[in-house]
SELOVEX-445445 format. One record per atom (N, C-alpha, C): y, x, z. Coordinates in steps of 0.001 Angstrom, whole numbers, padded with zeros to 6 digits, always signed. Layout:
<rs>
YXZ/...
</rs>
This chain:
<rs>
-040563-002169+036069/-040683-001569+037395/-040770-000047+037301/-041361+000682+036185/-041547+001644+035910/-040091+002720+035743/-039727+002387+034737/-038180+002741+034935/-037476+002233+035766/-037010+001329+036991/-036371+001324+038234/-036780+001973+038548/-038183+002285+039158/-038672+003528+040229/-038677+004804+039737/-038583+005186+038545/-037901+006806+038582/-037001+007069+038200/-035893+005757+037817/-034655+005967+038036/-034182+006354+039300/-034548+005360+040399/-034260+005034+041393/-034706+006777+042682/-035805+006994+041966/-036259+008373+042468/-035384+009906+042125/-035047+009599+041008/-034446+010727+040395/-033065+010893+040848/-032292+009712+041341/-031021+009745+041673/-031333+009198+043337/-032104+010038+044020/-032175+009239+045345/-032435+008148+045741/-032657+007251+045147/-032213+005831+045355/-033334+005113+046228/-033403+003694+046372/-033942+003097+047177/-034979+002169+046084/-036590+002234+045949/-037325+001444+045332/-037352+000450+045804/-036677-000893+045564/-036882-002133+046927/-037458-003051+046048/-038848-003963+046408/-039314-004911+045895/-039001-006383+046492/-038579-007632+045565/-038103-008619+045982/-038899-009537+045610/-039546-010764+046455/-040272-011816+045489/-039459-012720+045235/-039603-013244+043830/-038265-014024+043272/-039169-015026+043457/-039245-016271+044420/-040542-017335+044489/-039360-018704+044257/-038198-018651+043749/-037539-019845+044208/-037751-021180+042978/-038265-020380+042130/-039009-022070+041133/-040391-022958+041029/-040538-023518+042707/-041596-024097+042928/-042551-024262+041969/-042204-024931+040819/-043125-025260+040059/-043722-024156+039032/-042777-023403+039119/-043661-022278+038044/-044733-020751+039333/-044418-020889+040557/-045139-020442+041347/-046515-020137+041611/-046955-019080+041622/-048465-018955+041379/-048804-018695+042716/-049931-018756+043522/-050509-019045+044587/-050542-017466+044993/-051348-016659+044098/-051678-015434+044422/-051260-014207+043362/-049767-014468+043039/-048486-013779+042204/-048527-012503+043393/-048122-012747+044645/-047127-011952+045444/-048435-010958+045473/-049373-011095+045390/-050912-010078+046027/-050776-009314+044869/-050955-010307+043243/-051171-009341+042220/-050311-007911+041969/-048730-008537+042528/-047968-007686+041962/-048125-005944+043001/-048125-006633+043995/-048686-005599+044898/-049785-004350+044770/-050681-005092+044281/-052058-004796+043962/-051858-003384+042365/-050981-004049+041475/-050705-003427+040337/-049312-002487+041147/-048768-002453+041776/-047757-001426+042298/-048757+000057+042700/-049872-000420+043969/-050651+000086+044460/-051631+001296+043606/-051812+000240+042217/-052832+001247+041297/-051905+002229+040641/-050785+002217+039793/-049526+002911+039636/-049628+003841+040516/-049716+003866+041977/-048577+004613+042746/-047337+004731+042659/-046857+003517+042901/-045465+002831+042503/-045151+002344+044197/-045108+003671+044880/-044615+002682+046107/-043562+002726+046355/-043263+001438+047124/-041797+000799+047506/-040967+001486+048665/-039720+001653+048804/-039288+001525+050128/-039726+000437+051116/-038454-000446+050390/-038600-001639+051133/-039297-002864+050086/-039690-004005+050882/-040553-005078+050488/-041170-005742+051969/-041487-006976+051000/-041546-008186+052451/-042697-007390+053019/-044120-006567+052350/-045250-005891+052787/-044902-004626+053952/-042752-004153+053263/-042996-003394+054147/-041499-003169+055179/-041152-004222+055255/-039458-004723+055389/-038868-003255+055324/-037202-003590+055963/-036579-002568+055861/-034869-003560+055725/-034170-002847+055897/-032787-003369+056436/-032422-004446+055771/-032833-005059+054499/-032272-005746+053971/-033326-007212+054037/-034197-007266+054867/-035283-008136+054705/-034316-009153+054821/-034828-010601+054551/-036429-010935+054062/-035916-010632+052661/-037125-010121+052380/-037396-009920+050445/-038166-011125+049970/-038524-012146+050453/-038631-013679+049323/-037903-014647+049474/-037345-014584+048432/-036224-015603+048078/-036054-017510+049020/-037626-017134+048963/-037732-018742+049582/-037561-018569+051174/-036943-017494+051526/-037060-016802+052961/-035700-016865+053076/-034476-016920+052353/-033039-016745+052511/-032422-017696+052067/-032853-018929+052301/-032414-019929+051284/-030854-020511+052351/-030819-020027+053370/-029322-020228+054666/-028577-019321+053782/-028943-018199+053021/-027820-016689+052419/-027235-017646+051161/-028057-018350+050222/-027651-018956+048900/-026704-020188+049239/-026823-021016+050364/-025996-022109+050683/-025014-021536+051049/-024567-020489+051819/-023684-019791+052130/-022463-019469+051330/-023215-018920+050431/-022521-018260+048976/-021960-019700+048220/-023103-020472+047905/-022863-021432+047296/-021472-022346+047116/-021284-022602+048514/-020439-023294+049800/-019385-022530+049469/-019068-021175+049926/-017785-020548+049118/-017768-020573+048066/-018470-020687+047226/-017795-021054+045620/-016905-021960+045159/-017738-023534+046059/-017063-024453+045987/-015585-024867+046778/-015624-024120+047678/-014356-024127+048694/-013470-023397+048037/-013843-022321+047218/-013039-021677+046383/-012584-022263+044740/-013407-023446+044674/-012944-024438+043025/-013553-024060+042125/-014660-022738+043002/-015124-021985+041548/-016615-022555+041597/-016817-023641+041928/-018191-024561+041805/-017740-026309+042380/-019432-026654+041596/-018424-028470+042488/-019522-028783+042769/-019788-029758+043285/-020675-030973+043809/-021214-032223+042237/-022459-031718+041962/-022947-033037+040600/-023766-033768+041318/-023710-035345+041016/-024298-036105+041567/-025324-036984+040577/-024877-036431+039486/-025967-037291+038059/-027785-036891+038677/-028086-038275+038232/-029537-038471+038451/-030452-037591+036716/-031578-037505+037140/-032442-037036+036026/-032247-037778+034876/-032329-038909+034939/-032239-040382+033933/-031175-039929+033239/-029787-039475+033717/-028657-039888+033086/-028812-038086+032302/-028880-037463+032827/-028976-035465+032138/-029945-035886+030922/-031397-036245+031405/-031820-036404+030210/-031399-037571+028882/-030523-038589+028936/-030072-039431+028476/-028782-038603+027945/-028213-037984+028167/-026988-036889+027760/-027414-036328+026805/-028250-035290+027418/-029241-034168+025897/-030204-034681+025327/-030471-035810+025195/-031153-036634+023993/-030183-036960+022866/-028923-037685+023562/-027849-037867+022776/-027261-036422+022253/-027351-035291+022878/-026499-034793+021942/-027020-033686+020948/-028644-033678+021294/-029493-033349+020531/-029450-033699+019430/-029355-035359+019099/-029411-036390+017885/-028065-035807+017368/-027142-035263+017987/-025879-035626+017091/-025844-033970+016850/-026538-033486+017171/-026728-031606+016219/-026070-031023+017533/-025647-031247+018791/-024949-030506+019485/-026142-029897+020631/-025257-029083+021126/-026026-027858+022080/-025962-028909+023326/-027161-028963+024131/-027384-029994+025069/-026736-029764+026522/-025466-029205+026736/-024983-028416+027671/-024790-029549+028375/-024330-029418+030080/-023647-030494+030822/-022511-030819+030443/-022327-032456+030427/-021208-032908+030012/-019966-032837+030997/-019977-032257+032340/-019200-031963+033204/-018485-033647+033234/-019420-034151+033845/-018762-035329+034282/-018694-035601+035372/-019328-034596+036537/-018553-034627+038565/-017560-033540+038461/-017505-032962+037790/-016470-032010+037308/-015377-031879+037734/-014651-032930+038001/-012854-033437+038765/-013157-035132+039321/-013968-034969+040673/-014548-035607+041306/-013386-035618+041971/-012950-036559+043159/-011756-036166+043913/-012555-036053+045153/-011274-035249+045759/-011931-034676+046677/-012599-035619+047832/-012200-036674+048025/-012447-037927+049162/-014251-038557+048466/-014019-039295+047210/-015215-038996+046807/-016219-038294+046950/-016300-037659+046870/-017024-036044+046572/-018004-035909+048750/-016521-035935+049088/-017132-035796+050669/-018182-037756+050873/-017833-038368+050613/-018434-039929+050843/-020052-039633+050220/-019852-039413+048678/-021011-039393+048327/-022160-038146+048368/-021934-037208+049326/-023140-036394+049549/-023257-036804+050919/-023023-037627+051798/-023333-037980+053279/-024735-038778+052388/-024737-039483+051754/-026197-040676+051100/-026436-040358+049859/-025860-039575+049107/-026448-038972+047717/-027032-037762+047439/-027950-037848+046568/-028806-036242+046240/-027579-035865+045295/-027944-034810+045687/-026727-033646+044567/-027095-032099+044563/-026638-031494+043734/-026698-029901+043538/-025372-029485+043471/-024860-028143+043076/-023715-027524+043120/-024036-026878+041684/-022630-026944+040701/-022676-026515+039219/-021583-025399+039681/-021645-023771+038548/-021046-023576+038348/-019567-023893+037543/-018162-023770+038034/-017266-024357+037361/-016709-023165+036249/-016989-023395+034772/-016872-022407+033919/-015425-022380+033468/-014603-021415+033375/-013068-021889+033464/-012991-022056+031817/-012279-022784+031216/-012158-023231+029774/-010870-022335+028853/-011807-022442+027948/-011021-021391+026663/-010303-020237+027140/-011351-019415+027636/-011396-017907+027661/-012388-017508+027501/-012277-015866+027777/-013426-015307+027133/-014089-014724+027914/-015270-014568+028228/-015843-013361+029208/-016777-012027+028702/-016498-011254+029442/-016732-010254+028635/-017906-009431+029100/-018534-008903+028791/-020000-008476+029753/-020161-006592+028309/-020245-006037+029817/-020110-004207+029140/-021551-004374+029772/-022333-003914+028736/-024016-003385+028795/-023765-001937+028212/-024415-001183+029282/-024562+000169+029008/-024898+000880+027923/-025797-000289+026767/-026698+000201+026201/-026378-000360+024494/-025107-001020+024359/-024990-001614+023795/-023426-002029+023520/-022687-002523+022433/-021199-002769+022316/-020821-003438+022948/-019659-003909+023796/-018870-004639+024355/-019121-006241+024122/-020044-007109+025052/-020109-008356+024346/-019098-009599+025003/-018727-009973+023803/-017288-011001+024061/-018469-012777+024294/-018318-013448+024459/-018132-014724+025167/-017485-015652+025193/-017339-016633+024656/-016353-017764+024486/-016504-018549+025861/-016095-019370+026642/-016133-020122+027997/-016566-021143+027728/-015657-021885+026298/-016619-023185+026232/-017865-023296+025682/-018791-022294+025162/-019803-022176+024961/-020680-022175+026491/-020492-021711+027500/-021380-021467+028448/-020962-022595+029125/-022572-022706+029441/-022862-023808+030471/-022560-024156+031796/-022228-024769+032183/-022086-025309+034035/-023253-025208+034438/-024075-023975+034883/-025405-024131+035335/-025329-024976+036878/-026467-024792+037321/-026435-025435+038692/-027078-023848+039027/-026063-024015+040490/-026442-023055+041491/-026755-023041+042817/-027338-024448+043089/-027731-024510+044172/-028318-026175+044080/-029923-026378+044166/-030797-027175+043447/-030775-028463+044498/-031112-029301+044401/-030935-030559+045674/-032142-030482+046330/-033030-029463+046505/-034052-029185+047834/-033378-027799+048361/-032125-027454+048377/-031716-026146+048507/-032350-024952+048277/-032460-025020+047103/-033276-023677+046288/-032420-023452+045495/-032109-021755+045010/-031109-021389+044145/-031636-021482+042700/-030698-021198+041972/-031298-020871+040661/-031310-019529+040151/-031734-019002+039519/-032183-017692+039172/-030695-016890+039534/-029339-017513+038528/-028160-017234+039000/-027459-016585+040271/-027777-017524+040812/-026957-017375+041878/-027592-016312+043082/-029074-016571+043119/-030333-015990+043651/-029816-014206+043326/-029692-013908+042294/-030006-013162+041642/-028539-012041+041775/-027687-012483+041752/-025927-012129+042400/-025986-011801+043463/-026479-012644+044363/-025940-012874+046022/-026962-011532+046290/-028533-011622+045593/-029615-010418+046597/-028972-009315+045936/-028906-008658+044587/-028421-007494+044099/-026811-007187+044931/-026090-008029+045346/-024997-007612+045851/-025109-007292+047369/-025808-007923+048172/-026250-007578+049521/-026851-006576+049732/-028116-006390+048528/-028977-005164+048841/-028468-003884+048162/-027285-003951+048101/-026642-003045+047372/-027202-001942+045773/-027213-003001+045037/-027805-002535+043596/-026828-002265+042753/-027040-001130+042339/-025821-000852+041496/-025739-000464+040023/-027426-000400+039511/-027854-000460+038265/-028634-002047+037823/-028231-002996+037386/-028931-003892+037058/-029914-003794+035895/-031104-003964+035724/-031678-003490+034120/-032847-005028+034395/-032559-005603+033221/-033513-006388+032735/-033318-006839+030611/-034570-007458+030798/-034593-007708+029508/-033414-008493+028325/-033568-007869+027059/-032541-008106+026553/-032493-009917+025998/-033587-010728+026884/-033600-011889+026888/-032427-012690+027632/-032325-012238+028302/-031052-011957+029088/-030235-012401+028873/-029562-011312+028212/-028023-010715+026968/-027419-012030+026993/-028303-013359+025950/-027526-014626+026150/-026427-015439+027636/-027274-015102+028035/-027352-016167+029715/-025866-015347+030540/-025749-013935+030413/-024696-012744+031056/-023412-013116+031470/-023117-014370+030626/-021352-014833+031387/-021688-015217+032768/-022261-015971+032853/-022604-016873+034281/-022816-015653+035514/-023621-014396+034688/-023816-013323+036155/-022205-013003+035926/-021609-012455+035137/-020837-012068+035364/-019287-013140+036020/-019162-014262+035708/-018142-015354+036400/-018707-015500+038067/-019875-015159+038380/-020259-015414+039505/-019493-013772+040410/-019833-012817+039671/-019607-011512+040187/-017706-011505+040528/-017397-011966+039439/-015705-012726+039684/-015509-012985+040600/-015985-014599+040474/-015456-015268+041447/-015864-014912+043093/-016779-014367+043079/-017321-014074+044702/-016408-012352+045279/-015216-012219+043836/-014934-010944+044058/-015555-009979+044949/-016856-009572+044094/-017885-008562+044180/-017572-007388+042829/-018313-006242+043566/-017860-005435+042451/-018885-005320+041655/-019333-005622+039926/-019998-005903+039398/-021184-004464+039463/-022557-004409+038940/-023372-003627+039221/-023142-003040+036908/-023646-001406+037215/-024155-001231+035596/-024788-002209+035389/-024790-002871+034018/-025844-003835+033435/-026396-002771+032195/-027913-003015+031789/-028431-002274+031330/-030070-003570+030569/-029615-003733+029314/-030483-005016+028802/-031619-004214+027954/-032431-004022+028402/-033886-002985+027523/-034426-003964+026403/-035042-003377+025897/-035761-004128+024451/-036471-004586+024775/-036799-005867+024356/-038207-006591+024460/-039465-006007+023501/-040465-005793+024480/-041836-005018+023618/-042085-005984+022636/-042781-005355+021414/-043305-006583+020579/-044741-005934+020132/-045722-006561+019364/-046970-006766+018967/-046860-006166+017588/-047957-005372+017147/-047796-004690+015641/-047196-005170+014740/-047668-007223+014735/-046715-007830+013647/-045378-008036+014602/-044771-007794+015039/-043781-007878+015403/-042878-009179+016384/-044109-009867+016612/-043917-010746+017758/-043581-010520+018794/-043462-011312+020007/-042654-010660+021219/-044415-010436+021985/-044411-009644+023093/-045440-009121+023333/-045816-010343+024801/-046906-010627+024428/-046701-011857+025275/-048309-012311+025890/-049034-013193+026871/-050247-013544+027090/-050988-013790+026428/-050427-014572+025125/-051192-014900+023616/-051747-013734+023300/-050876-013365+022822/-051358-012282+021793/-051663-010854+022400/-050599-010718+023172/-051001-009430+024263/-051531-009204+025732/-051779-008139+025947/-052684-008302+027322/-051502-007719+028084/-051225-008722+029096/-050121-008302+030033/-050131-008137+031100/-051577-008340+031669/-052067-008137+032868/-052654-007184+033465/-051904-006407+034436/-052475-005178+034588/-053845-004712+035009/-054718-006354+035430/-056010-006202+035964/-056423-005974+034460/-056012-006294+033474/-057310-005797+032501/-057488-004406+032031/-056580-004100+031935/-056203-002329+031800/-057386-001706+032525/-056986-002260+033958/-057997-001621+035212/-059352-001954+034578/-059990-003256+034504/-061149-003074+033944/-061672-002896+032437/-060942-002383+031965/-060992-001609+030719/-061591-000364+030653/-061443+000180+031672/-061288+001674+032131/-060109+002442+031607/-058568+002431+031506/-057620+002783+031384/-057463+003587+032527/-056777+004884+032752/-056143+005626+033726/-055108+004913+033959/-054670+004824+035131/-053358+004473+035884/-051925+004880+034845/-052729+006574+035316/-051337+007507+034850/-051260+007823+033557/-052324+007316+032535/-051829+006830+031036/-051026+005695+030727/-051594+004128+031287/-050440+003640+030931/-049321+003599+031408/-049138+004541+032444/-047495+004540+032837/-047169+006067+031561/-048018+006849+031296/-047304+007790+030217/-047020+006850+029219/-047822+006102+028396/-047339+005355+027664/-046023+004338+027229/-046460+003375+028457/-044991+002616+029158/-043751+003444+028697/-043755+004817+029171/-042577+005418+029402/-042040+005531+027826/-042768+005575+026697/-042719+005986+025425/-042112+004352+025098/-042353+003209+025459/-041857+001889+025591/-040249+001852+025558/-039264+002486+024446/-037858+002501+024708/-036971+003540+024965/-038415+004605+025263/-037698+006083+025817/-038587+007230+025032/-037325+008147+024740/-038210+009314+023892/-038525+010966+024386/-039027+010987+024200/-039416+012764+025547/-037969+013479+024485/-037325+014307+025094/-036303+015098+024065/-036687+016132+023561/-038269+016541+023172/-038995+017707+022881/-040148+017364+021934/-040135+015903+021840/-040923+014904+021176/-042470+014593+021304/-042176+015023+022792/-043826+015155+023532/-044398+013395+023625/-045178+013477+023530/-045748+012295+023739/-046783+012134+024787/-047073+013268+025268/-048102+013066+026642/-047301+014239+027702/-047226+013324+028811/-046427+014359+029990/-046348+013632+031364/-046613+014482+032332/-046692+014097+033544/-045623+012890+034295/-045821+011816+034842/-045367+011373+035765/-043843+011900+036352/-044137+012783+036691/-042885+014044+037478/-042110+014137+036343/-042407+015092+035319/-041324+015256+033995/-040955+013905+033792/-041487+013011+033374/-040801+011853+033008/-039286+011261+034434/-039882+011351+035431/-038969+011038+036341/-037290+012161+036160/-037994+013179+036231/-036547+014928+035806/-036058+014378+034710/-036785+013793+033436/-035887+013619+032656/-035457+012276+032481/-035909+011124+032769/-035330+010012+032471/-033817+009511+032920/-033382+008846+032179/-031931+008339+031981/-032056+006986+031144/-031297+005774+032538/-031092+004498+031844/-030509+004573+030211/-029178+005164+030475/-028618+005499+029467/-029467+005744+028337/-030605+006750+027692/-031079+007128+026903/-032286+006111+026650/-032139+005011+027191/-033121+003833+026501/-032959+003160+024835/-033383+003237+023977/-033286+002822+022763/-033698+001517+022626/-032567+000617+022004/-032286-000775+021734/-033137-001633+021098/-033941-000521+020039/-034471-000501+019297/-036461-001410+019884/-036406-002177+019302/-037991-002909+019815/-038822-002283+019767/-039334-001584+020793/-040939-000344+020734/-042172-001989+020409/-042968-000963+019306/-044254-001752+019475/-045449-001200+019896/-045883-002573+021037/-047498-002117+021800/-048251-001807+020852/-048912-000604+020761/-049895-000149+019808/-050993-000188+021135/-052129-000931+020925/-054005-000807+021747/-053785+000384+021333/-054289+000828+020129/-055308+001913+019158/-054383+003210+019573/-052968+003289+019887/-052351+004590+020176/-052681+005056+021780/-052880+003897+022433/-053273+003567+024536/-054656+004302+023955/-055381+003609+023306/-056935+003888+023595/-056752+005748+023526/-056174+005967+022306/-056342+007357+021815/-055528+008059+023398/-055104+007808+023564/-053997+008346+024921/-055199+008538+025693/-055480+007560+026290/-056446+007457+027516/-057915+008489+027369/-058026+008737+026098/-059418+009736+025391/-058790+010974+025959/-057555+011514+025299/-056796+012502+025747/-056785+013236+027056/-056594+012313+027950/-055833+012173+029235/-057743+012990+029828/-058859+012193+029649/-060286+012110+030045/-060520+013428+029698/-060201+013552+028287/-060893+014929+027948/-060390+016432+028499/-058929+016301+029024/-058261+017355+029645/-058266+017123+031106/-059230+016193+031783/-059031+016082+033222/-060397+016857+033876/-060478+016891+034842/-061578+017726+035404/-062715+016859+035737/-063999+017665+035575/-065248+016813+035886/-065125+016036+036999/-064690+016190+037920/-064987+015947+039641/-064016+015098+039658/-062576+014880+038696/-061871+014229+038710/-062479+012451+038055/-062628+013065+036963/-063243+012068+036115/-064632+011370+036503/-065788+011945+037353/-066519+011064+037781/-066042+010163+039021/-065307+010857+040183/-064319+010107+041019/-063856+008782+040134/-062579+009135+039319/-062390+007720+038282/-063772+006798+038166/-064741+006755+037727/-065650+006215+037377/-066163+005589+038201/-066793+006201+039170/-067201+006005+040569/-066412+004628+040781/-065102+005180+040891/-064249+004102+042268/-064397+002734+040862/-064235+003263+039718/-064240+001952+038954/-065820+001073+039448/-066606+001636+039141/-067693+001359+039434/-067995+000289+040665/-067395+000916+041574/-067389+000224+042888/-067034-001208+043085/-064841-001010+042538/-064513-002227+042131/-065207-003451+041751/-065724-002889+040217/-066644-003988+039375/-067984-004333+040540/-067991-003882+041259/-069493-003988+042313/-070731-004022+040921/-070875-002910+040662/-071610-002197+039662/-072903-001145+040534/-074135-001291+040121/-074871-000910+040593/-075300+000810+039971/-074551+001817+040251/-074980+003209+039606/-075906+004203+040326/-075725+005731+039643/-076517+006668+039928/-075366+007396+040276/-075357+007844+041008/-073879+009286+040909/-074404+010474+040047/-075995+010576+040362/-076302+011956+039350/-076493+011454+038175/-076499+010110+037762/-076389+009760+036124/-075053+009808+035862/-074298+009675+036328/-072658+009306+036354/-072327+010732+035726/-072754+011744+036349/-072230+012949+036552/-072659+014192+035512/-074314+013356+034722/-074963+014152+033990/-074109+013049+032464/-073155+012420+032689/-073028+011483+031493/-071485+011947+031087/-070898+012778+031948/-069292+013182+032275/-068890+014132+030872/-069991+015151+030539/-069746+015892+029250/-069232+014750+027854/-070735+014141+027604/-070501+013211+026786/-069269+012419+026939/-068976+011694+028225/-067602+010651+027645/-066199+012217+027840/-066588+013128+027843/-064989+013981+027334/-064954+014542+025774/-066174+014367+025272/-066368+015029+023690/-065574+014081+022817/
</rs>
């Protein structure tokens, strides 16, 4: 989020927040508050968002689910999607089998060349979804900004489903249809990604849309070099907060996450980072979360900030935690925590 919004600042652009809520089951009750809440402490504010609409509303996914059938529906009218009617029983009975036999558990594309009379009979009384139709033995090709030209074989990629049998999209299709409406024209997500990229891009095809920059950042990792994750790492921005972390350290930090000051500064304002940042100049390369380099940051940040500043910080922390203080102990204690 950090780099969208001073990308997005630096070149004019529009900060727009979207809630991606369309996988019931992985849905958290009080996701949409947190993320808010951690925008808020940042000073990461949005243009637009469902908190604060704006031309392109609704911003939750589970709010546009008439926009994804829409899309969907022309895919298939166009040949470039179909109608699957396989039950759970039989998918999982597929990739069991082809698990056992060493193969990649892809759909066996068996509604695939359904005829067309069929096809209309059995969704009047059958559950069904809509698969992407992946065109066979070619190649697709996906240009990441950040990275060489990546080629794609067709029969390797999957027939995802793009439109679920409670009419909910899948990340896919979800994910095409809002970036192309809300007019996005830098895409940047993780280089977890990278794999999955034919499918955005056959969708961007076939809906002849004009594709957005793609831009795949490094995944953070952990000193030993793991991926940086709830286990092992703290990924939650409430703990930072009650840590006593500054806001505007770990976004200096963050920024050091993939990106390098060109003067080899390592502590610098908010603002400079925005003047100088460039998608482009993101390094491929896996930054690792260092605690012990944050902690030392955040000492830094305390010891060069002003008294009145720094008991304020304290204070409002204070409050938060519903912590019982002195303001004139607070204030006679301010020397000591800057030494």
């Amino acid at each position: 989020a950090w780099f969208d919004y001073a990308f997005a600042k630096k070149n004019k652009g529009q900060f727009i927040v979207r809630i991606e809520d369309t996988d019931k089951d992985r849905t958290v009750a009080d996701a949409e508050e947190k993320v808010f809440a951690a925008l808020d402490w940042f000073n990461l504010m949005e243009d637009e968002s469902p908190r604060k609409g704006g031309s392109y509303a609704p911003y939750r996914q589970s709010e546009r689910l008439e926009i994804y059938k829409k899309y969907a529906l022309e895919l298939v009218n166009k040949g470039k999607a179909y109608y699957c009617f396989c039950s759970k029983e039989r998918l999982d009975e597929m990739r069991q089998k082809k698990q056992k036999e060493g193969k990649v558990p892809m759909y066996d594309k068996h509604c695939r060349n359904l005829a067309k009379e069929e096809v209309q009979e059995r969704i009047k009384k059958e559950s069904w979804v809509i698969r992407l139709r992946v065109p066979e033995n070619t190649q697709i090709i996906m240009k990441d900004e950040l990275r060489k030209e990546i080629v794609f074989q067709s029969n390797d990629v999957d027939e995802q489903v793009l439109l679920k049998s409670d009419g909910y999209p899948t990340y896919f299709l979800a994910v095409v249809v809002d970036d192309h409406l809300m007019g996005v024209t830098h895409m940047v997500r993780g280089e977890e990604w990278l794999t999955s990229s034919a499918k955005i891009i056959l969708l961007y095809d076939f809906l002849d849309w004009k594709k957005p920059l793609f831009f795949h950042t490094p995944i953070i990792r952990n000193p030993d070099k793991s991926k940086f994750s709830k286990r092992q790492g703290h990924t939650n921005v409430s703990w930072y907060q009650e840590q006593g972390f500054l806001p505007e350290v770990v976004l200096n930090y963050l920024s050091l996450m993939g990106w390098s000051h060109p003067k080899g500064k390592e502590i610098f304002s908010r603002e400079e980072f925005i003047q100088l940042f460039d998608l482009k100049d993101i390094n491929v390369a896996a930054p690792i979360f260092d605690l012990k380099k944050l902690e030392w940051m955040n000492g830094m940040y305390i010891r060069k900030s002003q008294k009145s500043k720094v008991k304020s910080q304290i204070v409002d922390f204070y409050k938060k935690q519903k912590v019982i203080f002195d303001e004139v102990l607070v204030e006679k204690t301010i020397p000591l925590i800057q030494e």
